[in-house]
C-alpha positions as CSV (number, residue, x, y, z in Angstrom):
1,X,-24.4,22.6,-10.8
2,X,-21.6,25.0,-10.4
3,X,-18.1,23.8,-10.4
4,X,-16.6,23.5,-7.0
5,X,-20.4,23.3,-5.2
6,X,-20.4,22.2,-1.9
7,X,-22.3,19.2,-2.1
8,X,-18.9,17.2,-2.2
9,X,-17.8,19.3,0.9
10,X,-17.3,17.6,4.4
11,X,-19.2,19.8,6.8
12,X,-22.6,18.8,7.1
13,X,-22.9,17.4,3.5
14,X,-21.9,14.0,2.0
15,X,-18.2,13.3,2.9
16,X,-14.8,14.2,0.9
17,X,-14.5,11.5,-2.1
18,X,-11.5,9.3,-1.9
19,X,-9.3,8.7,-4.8
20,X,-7.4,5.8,-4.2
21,X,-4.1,5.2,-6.7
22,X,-2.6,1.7,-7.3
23,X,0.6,0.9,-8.9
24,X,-1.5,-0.9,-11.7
25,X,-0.6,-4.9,-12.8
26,X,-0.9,-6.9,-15.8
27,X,-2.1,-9.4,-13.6
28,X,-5.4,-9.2,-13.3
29,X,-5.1,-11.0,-9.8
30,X,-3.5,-7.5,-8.4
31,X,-6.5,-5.2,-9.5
32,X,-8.9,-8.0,-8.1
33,X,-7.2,-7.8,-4.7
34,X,-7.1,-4.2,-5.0
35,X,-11.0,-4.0,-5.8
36,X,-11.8,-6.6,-3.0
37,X,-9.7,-3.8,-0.5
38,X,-11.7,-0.9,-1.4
39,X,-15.1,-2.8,-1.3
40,X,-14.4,-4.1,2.5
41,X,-13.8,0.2,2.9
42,X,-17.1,0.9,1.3
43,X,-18.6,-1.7,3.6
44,X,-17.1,0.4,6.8
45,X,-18.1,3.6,5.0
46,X,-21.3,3.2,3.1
47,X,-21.6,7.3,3.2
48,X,-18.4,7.5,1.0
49,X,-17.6,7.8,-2.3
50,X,-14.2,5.3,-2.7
51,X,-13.3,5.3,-6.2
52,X,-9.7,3.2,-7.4
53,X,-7.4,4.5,-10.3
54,X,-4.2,2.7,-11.6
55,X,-0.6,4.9,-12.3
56,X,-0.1,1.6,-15.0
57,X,-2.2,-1.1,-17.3
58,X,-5.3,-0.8,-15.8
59,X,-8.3,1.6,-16.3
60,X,-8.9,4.0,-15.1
61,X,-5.7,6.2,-14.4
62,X,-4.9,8.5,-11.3
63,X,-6.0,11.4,-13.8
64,X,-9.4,10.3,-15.1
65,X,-10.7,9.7,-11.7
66,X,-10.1,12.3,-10.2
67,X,-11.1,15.0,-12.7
68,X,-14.5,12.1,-13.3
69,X,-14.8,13.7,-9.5
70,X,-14.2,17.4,-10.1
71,X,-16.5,17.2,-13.1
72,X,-19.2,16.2,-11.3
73,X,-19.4,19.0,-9.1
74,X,-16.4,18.0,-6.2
75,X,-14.7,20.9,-4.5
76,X,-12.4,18.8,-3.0
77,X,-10.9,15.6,-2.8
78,X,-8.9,13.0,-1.3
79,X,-6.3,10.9,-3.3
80,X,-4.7,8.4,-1.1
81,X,-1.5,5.7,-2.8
82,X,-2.6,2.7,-2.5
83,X,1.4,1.9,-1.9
84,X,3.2,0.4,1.1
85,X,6.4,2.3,0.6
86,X,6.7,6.1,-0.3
87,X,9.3,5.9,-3.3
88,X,9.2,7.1,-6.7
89,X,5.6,6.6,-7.6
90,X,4.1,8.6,-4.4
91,X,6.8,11.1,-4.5
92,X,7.1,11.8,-8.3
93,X,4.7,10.4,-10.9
94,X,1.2,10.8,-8.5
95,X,2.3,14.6,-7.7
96,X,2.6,14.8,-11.4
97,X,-0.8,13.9,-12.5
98,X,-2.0,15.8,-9.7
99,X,-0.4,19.2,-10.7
100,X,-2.1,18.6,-14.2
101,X,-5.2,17.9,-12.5
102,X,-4.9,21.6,-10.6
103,X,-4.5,22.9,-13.8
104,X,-7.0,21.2,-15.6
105,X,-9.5,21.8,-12.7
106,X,-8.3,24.7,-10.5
107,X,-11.2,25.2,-8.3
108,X,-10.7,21.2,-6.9
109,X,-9.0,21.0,-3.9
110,X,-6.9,18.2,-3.8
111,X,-5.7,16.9,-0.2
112,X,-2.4,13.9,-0.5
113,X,-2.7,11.1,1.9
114,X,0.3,9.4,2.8
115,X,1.2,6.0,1.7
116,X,-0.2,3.0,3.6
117,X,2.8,2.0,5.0
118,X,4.5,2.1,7.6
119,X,1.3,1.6,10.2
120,X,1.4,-0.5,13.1
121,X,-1.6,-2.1,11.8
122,X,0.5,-3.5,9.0
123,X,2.4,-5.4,11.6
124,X,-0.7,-6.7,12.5
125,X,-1.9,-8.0,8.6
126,X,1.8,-9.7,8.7
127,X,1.2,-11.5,11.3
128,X,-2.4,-12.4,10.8
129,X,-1.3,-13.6,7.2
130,X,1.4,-15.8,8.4
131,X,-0.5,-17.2,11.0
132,X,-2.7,-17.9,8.5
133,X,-0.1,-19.3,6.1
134,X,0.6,-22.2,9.4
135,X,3.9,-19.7,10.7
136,X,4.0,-19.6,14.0
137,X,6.6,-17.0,15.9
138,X,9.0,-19.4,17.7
139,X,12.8,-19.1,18.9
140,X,13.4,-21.9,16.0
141,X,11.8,-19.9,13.4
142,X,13.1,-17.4,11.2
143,X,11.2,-14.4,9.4
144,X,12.0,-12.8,5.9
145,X,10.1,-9.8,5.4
146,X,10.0,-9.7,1.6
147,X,8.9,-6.3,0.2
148,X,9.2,-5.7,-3.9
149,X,11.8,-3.3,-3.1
150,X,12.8,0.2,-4.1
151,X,15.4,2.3,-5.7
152,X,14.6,4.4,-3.4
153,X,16.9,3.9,-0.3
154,X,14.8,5.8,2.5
155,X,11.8,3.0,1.3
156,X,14.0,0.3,1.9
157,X,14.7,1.3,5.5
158,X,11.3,1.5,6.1
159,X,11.1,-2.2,5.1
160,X,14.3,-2.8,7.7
161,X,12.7,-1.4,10.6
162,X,9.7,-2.7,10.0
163,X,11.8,-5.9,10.3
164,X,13.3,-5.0,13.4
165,X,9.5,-4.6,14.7
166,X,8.3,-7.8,14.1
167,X,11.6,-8.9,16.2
168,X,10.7,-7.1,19.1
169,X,7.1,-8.4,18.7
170,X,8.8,-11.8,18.9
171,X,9.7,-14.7,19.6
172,X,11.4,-15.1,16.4
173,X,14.4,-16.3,15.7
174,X,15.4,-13.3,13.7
175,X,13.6,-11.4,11.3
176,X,15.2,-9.9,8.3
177,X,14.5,-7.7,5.2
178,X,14.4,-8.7,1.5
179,X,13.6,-7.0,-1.5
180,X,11.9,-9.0,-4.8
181,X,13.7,-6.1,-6.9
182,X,16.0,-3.2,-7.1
183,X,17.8,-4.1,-3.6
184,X,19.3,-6.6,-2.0
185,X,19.0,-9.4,-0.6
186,X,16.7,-11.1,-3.1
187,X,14.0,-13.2,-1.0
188,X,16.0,-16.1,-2.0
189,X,19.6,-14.6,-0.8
190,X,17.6,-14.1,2.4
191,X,16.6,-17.7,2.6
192,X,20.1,-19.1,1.9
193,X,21.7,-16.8,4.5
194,X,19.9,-18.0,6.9
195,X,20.3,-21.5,5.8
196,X,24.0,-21.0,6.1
197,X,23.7,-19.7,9.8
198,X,22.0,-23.0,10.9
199,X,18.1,-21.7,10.9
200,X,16.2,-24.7,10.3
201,X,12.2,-23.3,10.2
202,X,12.5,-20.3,7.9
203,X,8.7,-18.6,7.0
204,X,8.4,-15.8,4.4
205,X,6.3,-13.1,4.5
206,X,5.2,-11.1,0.7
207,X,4.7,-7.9,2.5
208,X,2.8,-6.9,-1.0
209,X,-0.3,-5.1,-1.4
210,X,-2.1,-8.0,-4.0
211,X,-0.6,-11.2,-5.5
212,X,0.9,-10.8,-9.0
213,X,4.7,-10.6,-10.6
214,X,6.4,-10.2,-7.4
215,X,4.7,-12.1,-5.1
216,X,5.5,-15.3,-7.6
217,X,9.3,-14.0,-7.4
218,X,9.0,-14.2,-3.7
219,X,7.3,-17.7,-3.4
220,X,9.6,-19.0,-6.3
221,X,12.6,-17.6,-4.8
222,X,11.7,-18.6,-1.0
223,X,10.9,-22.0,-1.9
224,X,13.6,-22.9,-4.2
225,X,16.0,-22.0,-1.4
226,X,14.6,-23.7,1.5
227,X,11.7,-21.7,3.3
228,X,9.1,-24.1,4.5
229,X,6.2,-21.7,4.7
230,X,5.8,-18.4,2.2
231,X,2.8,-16.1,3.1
232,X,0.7,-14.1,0.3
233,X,0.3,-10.8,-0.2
234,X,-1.4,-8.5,2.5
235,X,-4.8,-9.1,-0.3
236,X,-8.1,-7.9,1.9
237,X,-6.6,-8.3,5.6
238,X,-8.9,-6.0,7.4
239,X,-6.4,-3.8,9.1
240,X,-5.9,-2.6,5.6
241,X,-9.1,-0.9,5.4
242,X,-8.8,0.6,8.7
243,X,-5.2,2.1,7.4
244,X,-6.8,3.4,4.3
245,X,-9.6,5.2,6.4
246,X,-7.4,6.9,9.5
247,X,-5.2,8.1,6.3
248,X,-8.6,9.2,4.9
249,X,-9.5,11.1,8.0
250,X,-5.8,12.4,8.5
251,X,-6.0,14.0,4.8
252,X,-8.7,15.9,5.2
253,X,-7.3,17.7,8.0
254,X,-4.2,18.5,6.0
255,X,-4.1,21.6,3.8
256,X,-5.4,20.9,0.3
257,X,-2.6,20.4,-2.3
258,X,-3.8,23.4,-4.2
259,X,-3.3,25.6,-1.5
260,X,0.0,25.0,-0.7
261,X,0.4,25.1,-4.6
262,X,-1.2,29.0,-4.9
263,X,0.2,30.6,-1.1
């Protein structure tokens, strides 16, 4: 088969593949979760071929999968970050591998997804975790949305407003932002605060993609400072695999990567 055939195509043959790219743990809970995401988009999308790559410690990498795609015969693909946030890792290291992938493979047309987050339908997972945690949105109940945080400033305000959505969604007491690394507050500083301004009923939420490092840091934190109820990571929440699939769709309607690269 010739490189670049049209059997990969999405007009009247089988659909675009989708590369999905996760940060990558240590902890092989986080790649499980990660795994268990992708299979619940499989289920949706049994015509598709959803593959999962890691930027870190687990196999196989952002680059192998997607040139295991235009090897076997792909013209084009999707490659979506499997991230909340866009930061560092969607906006430096993934369009790295990718430009050595267009040279490696120039006939694959590659088109970028945008991150996961921020989607309404994230809101949603939130709250279905938390309800599912026993946190229940009250005027005596306070909200931390813990993130892992970024040095990355303009992901951080995503995590803010996202805070100041679940507000308006209601009936907190007040919602705020905390960040298990590289901003502040900590999960626990976030706790403690609102401790200190006389919130009694204080829930957590681990806005994280799969339980691992930080999600312990946000549990340990939130507990040891007073929060009564911590939820876990977003894990397999289905709105998460309809996210992944309207930024699927969205893609494809994007100019490929290569193109924009070439013009």
């Amino acid at each position: 088969m010739a490189r670049g055939a049209a059997t990969t195509r999405g007009d009247g043959y089988a659909p675009i593949p989708l590369v999905a790219v996760a940060h990558g743990s240590q902890d092989e809970r986080s790649s499980h979760a990660v795994e268990q995401i992708f299979a619940r988009v499989r289920r949706l999308r049994p015509d598709l071929d959803v593959r999962v790559a890691y930027l870190d410690h687990v196999a196989p990498s952002a680059e192998e999968a997607i040139t295991a795609v235009a090897a076997e015969g792909a013209g084009e693909v999707v490659v979506l970050p499997a991230l909340l946030t866009a930061a560092y890792h969607s906006k430096i290291d993934l369009p790295a591998v990718l430009e050595r992938v267009r040279e490696s493979c120039p006939w694959l047309h590659i088109h970028y997804a945008d991150t996961l987050g921020p989607h309404p339908l994230l809101l949603d997972a939130v709250e279905q975790r938390l309800a599912e945690a026993g946190a229940v949105a009250a005027p005596d109940t306070s909200l931390v949305l813990a993130s892992a945080g970024s040095s990355d400033a303009a992901a951080n305000r995503v995590i803010e407003q996202m805070a100041s959505d679940l507000a308006a969604r209601g009936p907190w007491r007040e919602v705020t932002p905390a960040y298990a690394s590289a901003a502040a507050p900590t999960p626990g500083e976030a706790v403690a605060r609102l401790q200190a301004s006389g919130a009694t009923k204080i829930a957590v939420s681990g806005y994280l993609l799969a339980p691992g490092f930080f999600s312990d840091r946000v549990a340990d934190q939130s507990f040891a400072n007073g929060a009564t109820i911590v939820s876990p990571a977003l894990g397999d929440a289905p709105q998460l695999a309809q996210v992944i699939l309207n930024r699927y769709e969205a893609a494809k309607r994007n100019v490929p990567l290569s193109d924009i690269r070439t013009s």
